[in-house]
mmCIF file of the N, C-alpha and C atoms, coordinates in Angstrom:
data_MODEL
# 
_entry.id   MODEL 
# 
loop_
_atom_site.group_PDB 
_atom_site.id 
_atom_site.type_symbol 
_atom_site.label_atom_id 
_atom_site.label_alt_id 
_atom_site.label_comp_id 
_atom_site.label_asym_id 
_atom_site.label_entity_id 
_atom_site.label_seq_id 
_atom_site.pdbx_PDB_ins_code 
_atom_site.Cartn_x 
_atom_site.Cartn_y 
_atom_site.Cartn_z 
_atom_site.occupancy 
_atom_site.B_iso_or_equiv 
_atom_site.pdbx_formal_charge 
_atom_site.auth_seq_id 
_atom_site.auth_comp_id 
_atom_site.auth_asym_id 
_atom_site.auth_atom_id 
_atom_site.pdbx_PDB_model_num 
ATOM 1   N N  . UNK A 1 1  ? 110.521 110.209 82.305  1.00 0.00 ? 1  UNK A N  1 
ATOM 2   C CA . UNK A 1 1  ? 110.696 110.028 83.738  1.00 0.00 ? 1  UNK A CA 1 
ATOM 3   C C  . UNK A 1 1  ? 111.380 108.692 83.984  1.00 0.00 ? 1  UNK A C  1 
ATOM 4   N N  . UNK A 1 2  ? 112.366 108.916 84.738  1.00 0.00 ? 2  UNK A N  1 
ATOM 5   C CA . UNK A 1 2  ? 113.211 107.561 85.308  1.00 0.00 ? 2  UNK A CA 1 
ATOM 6   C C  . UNK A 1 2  ? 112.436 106.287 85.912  1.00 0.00 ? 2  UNK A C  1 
ATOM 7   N N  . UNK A 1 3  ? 112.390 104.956 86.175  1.00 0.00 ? 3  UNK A N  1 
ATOM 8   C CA . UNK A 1 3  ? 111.732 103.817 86.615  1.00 0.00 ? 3  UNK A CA 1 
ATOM 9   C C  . UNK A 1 3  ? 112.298 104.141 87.979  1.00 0.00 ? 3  UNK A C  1 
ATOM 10  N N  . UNK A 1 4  ? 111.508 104.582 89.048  1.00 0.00 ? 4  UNK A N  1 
ATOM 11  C CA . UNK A 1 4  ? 112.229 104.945 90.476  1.00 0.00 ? 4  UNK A CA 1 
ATOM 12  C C  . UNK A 1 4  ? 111.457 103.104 91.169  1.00 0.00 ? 4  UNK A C  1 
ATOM 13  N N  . UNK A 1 5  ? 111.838 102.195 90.662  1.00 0.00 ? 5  UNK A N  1 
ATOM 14  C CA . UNK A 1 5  ? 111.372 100.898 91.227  1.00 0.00 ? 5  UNK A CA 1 
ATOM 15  C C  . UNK A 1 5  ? 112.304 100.459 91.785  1.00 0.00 ? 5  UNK A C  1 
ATOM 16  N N  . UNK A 1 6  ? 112.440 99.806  93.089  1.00 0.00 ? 6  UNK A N  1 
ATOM 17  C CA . UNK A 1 6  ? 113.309 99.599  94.107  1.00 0.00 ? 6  UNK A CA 1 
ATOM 18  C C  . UNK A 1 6  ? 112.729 97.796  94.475  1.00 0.00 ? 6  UNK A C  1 
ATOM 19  N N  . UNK A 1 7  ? 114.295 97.292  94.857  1.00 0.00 ? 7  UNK A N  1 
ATOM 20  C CA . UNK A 1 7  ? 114.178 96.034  95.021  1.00 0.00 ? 7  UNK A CA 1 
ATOM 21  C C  . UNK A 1 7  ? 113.866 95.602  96.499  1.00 0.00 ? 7  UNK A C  1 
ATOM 22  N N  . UNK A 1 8  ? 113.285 94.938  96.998  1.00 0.00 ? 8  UNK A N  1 
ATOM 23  C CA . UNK A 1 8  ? 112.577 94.759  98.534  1.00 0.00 ? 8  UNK A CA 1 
ATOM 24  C C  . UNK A 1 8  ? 112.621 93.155  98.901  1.00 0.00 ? 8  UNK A C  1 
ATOM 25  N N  . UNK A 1 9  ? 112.840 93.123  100.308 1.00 0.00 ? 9  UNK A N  1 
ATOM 26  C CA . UNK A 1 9  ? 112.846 91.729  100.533 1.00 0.00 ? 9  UNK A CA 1 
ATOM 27  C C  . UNK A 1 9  ? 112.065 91.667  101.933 1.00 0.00 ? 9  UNK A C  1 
ATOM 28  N N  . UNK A 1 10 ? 111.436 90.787  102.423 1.00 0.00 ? 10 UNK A N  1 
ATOM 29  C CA . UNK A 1 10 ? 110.524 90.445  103.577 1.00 0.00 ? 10 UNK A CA 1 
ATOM 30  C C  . UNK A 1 10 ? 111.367 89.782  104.175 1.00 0.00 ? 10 UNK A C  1 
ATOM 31  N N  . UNK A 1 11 ? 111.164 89.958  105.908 1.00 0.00 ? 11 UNK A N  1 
ATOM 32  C CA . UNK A 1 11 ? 111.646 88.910  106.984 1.00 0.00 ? 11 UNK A CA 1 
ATOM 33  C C  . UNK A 1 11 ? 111.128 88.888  108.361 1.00 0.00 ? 11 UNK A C  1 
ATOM 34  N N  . UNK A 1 12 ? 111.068 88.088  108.810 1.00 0.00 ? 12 UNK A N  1 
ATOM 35  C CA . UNK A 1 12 ? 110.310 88.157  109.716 1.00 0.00 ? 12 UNK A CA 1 
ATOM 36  C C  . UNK A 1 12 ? 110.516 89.112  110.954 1.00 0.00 ? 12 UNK A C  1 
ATOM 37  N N  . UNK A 1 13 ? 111.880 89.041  111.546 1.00 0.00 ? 13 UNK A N  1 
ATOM 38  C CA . UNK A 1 13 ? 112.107 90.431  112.377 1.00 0.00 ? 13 UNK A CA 1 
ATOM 39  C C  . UNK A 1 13 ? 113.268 90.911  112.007 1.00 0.00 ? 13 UNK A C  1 
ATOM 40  N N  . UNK A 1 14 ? 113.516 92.450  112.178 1.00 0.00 ? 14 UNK A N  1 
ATOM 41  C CA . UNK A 1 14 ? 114.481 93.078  111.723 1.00 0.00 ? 14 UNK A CA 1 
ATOM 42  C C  . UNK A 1 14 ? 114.915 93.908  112.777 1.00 0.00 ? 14 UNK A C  1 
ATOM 43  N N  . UNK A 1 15 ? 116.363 93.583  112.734 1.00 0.00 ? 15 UNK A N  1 
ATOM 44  C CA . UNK A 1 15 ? 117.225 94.275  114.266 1.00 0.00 ? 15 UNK A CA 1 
ATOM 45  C C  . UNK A 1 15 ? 118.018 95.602  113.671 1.00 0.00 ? 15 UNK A C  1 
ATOM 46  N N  . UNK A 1 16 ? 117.705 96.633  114.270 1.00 0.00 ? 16 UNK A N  1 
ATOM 47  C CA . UNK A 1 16 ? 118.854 97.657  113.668 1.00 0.00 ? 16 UNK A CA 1 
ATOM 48  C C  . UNK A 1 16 ? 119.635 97.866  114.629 1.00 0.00 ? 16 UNK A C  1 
ATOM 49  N N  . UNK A 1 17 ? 120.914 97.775  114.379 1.00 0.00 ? 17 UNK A N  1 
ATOM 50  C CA . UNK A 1 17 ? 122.519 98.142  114.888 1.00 0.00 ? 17 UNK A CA 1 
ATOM 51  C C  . UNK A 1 17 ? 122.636 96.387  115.104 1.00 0.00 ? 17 UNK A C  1 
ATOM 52  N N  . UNK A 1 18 ? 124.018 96.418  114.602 1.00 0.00 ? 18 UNK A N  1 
ATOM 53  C CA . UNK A 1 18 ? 124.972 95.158  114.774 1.00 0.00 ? 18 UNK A CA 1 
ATOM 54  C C  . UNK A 1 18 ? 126.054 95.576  115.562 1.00 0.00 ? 18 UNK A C  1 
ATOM 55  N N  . UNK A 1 19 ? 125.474 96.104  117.223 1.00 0.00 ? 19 UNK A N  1 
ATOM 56  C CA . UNK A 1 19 ? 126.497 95.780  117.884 1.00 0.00 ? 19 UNK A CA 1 
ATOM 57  C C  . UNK A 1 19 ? 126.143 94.740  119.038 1.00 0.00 ? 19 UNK A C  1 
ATOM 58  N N  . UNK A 1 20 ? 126.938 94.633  119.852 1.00 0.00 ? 20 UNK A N  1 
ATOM 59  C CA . UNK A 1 20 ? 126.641 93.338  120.929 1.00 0.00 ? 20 UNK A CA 1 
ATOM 60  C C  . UNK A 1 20 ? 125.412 92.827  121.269 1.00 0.00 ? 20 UNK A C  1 
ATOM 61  N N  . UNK A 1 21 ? 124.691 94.136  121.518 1.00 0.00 ? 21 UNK A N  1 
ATOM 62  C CA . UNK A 1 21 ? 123.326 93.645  121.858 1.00 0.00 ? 21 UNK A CA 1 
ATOM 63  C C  . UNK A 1 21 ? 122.340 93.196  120.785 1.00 0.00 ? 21 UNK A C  1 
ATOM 64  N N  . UNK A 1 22 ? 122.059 93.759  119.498 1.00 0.00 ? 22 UNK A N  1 
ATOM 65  C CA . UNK A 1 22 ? 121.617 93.507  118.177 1.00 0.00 ? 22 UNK A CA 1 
ATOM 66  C C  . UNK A 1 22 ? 121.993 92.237  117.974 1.00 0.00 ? 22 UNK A C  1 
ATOM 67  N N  . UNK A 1 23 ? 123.454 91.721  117.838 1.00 0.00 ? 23 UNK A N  1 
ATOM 68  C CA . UNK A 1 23 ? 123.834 90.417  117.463 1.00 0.00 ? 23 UNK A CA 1 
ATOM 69  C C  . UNK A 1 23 ? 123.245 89.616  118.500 1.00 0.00 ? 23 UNK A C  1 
ATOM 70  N N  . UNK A 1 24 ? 123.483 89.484  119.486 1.00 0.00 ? 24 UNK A N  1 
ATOM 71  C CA . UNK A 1 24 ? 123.101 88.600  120.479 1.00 0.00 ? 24 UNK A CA 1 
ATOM 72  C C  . UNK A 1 24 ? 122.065 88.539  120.236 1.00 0.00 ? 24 UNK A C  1 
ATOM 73  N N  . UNK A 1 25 ? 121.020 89.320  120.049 1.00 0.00 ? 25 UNK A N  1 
ATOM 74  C CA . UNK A 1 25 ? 119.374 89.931  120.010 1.00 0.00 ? 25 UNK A CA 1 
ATOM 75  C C  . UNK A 1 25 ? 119.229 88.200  118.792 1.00 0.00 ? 25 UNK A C  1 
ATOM 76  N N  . UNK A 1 26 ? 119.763 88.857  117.589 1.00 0.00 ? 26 UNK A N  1 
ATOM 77  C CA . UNK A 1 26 ? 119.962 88.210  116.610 1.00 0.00 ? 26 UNK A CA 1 
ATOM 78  C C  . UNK A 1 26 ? 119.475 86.646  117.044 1.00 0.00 ? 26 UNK A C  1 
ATOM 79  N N  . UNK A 1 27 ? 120.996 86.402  117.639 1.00 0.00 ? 27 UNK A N  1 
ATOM 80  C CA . UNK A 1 27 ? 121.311 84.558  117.896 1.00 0.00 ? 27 UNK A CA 1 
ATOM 81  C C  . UNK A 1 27 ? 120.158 84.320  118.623 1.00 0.00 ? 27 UNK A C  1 
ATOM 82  N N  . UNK A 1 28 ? 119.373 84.985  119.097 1.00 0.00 ? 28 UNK A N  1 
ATOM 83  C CA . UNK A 1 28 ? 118.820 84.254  120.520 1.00 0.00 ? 28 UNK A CA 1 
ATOM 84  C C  . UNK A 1 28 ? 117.085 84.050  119.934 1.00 0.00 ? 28 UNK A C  1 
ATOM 85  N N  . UNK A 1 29 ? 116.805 84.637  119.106 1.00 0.00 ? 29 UNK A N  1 
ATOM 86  C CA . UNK A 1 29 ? 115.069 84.578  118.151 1.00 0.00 ? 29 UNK A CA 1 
ATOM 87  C C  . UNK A 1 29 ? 115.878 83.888  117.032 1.00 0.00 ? 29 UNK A C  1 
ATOM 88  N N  . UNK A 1 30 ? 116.763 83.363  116.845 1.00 0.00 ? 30 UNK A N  1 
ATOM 89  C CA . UNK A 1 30 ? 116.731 82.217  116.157 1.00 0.00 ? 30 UNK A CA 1 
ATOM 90  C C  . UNK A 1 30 ? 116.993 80.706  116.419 1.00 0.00 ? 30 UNK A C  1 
ATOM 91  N N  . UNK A 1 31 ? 117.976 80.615  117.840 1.00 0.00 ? 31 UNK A N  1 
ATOM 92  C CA . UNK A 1 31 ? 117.544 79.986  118.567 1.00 0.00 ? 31 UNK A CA 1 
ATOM 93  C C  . UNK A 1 31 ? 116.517 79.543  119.478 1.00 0.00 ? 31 UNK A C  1 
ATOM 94  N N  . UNK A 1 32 ? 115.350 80.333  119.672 1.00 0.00 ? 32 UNK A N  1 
ATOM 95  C CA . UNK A 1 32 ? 114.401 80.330  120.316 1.00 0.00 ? 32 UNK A CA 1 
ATOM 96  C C  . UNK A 1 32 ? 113.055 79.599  119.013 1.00 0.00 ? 32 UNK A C  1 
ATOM 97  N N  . UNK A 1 33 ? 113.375 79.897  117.753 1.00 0.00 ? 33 UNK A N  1 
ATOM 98  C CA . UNK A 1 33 ? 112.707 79.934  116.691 1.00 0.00 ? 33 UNK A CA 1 
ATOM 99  C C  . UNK A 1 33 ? 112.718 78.365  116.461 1.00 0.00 ? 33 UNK A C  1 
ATOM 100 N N  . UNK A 1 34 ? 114.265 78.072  116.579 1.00 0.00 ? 34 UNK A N  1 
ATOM 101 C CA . UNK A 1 34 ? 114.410 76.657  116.291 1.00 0.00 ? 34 UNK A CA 1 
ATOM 102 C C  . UNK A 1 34 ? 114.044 75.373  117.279 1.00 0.00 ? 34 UNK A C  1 
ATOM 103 N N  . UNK A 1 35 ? 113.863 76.056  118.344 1.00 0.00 ? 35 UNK A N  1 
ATOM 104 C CA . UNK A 1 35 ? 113.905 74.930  119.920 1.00 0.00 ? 35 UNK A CA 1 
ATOM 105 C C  . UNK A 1 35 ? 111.841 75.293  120.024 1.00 0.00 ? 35 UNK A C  1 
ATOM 106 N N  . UNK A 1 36 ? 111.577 76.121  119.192 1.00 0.00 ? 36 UNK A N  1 
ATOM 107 C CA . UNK A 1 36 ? 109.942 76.347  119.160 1.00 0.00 ? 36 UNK A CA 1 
ATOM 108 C C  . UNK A 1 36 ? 109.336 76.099  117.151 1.00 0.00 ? 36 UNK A C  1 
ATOM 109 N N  . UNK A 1 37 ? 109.990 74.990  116.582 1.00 0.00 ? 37 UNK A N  1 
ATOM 110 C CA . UNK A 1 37 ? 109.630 73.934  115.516 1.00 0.00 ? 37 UNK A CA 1 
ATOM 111 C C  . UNK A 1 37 ? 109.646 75.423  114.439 1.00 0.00 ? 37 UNK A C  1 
ATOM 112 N N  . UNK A 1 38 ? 110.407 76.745  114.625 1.00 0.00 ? 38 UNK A N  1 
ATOM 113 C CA . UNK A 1 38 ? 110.020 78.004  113.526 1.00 0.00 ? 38 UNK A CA 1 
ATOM 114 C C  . UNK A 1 38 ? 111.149 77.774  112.821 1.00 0.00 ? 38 UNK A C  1 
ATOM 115 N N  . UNK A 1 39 ? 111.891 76.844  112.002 1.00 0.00 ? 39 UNK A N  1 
ATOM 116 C CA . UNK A 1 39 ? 112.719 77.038  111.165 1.00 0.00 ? 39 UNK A CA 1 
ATOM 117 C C  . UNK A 1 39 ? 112.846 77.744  110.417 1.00 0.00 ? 39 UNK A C  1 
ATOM 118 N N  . UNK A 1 40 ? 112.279 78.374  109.352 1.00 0.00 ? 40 UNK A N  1 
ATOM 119 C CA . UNK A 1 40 ? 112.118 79.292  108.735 1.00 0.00 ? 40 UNK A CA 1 
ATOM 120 C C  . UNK A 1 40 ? 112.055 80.809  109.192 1.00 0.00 ? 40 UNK A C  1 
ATOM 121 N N  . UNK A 1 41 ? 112.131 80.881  110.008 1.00 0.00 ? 41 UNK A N  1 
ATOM 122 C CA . UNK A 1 41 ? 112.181 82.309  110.706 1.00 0.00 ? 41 UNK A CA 1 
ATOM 123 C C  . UNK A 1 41 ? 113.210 83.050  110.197 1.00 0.00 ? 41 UNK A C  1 
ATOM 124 N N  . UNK A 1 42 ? 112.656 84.564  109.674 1.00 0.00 ? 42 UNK A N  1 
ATOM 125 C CA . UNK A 1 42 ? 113.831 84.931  108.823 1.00 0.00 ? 42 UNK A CA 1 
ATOM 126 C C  . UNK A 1 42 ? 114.116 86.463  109.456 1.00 0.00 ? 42 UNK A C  1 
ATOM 127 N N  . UNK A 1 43 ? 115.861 86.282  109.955 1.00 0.00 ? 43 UNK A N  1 
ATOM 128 C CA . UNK A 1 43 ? 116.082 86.992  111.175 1.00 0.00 ? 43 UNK A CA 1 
ATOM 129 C C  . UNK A 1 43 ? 116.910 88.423  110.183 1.00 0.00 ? 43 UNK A C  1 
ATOM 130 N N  . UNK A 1 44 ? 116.837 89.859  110.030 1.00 0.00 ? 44 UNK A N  1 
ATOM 131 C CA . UNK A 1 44 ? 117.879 90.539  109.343 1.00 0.00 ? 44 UNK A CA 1 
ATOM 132 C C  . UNK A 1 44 ? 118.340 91.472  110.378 1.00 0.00 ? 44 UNK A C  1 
ATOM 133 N N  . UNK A 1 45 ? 119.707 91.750  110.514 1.00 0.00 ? 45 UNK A N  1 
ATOM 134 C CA . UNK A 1 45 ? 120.238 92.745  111.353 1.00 0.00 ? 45 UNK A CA 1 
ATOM 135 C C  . UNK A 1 45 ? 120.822 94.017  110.270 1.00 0.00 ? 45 UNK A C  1 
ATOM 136 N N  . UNK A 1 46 ? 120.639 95.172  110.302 1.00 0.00 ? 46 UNK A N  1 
ATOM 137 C CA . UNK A 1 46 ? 120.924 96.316  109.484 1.00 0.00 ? 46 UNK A CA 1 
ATOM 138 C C  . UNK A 1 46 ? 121.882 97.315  110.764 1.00 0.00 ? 46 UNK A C  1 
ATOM 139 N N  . UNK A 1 47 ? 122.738 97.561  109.920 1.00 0.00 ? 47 UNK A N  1 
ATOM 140 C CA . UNK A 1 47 ? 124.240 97.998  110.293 1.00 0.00 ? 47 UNK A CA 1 
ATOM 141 C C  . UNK A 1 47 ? 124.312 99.354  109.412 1.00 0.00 ? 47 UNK A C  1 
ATOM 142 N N  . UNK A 1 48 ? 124.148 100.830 109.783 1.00 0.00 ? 48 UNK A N  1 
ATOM 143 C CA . UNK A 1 48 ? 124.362 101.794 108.947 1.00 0.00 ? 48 UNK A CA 1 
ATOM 144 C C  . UNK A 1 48 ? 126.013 101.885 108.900 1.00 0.00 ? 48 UNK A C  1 
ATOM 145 N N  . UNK A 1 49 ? 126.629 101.451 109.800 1.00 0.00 ? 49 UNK A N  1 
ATOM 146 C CA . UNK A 1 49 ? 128.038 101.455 109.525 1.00 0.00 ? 49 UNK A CA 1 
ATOM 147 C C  . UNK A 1 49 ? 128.958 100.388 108.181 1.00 0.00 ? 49 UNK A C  1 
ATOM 148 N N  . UNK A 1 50 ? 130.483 100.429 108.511 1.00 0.00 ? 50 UNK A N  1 
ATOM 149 C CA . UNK A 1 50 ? 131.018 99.999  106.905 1.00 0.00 ? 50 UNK A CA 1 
ATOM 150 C C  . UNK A 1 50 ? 131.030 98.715  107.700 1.00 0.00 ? 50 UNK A C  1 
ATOM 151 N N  . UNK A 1 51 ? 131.525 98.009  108.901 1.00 0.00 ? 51 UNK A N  1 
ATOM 152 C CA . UNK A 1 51 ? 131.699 97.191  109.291 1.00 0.00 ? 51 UNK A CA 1 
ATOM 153 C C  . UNK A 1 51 ? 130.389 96.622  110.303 1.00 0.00 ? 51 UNK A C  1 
ATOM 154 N N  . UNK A 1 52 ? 130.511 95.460  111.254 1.00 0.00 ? 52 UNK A N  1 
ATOM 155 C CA . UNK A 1 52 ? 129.604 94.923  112.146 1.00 0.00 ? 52 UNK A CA 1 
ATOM 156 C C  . UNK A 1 52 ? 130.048 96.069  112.823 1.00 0.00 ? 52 UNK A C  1 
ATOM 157 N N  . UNK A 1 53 ? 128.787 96.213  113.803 1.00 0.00 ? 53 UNK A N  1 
ATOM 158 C CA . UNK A 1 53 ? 129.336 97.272  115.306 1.00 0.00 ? 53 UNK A CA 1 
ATOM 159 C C  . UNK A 1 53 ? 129.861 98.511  115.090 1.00 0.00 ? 53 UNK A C  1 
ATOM 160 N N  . UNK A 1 54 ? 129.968 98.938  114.378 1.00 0.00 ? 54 UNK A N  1 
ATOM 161 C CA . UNK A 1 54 ? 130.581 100.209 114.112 1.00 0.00 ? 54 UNK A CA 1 
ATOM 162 C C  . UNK A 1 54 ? 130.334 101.518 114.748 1.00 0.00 ? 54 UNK A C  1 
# 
C-alpha cells in the first residue's frame, strides 16, 4: 500500500478566492493584526484559479 501522507501547514485565518474582496479582506486582518501588537498573524488566501482573481 502507497504512504497516502500529505504535507499541511497552519495559519491563522484563511480567505478563499483572491479576488478584490478576498485580497482586500487579506490587507485589512493584517493590518488590523499589526496596529493590535498581532505580528505574527498568519494570513493565507487560496485561489482555485491559475492566476490571482481568476
Amino acid at each position: 500500500m502507497k504512504d497516502q501522507s500529505r504535507e499541511s501547514m497552519e495559519f491563522d485565518v484563511v480567505i478563499v478566492g483572491a479576488g478584490p474582496s478576498g485580497l482586500s479582506a487579506a490587507i485589512k486582518i493584517r493590518q488590523l493584526a499589526i496596529e493590535n501588537n498581532l505580528p505574527d498573524l498568519s494570513v493565507c488566501v487560496v485561489e482555485k484559479g491559475s492566476e490571482v482573481g481568476a
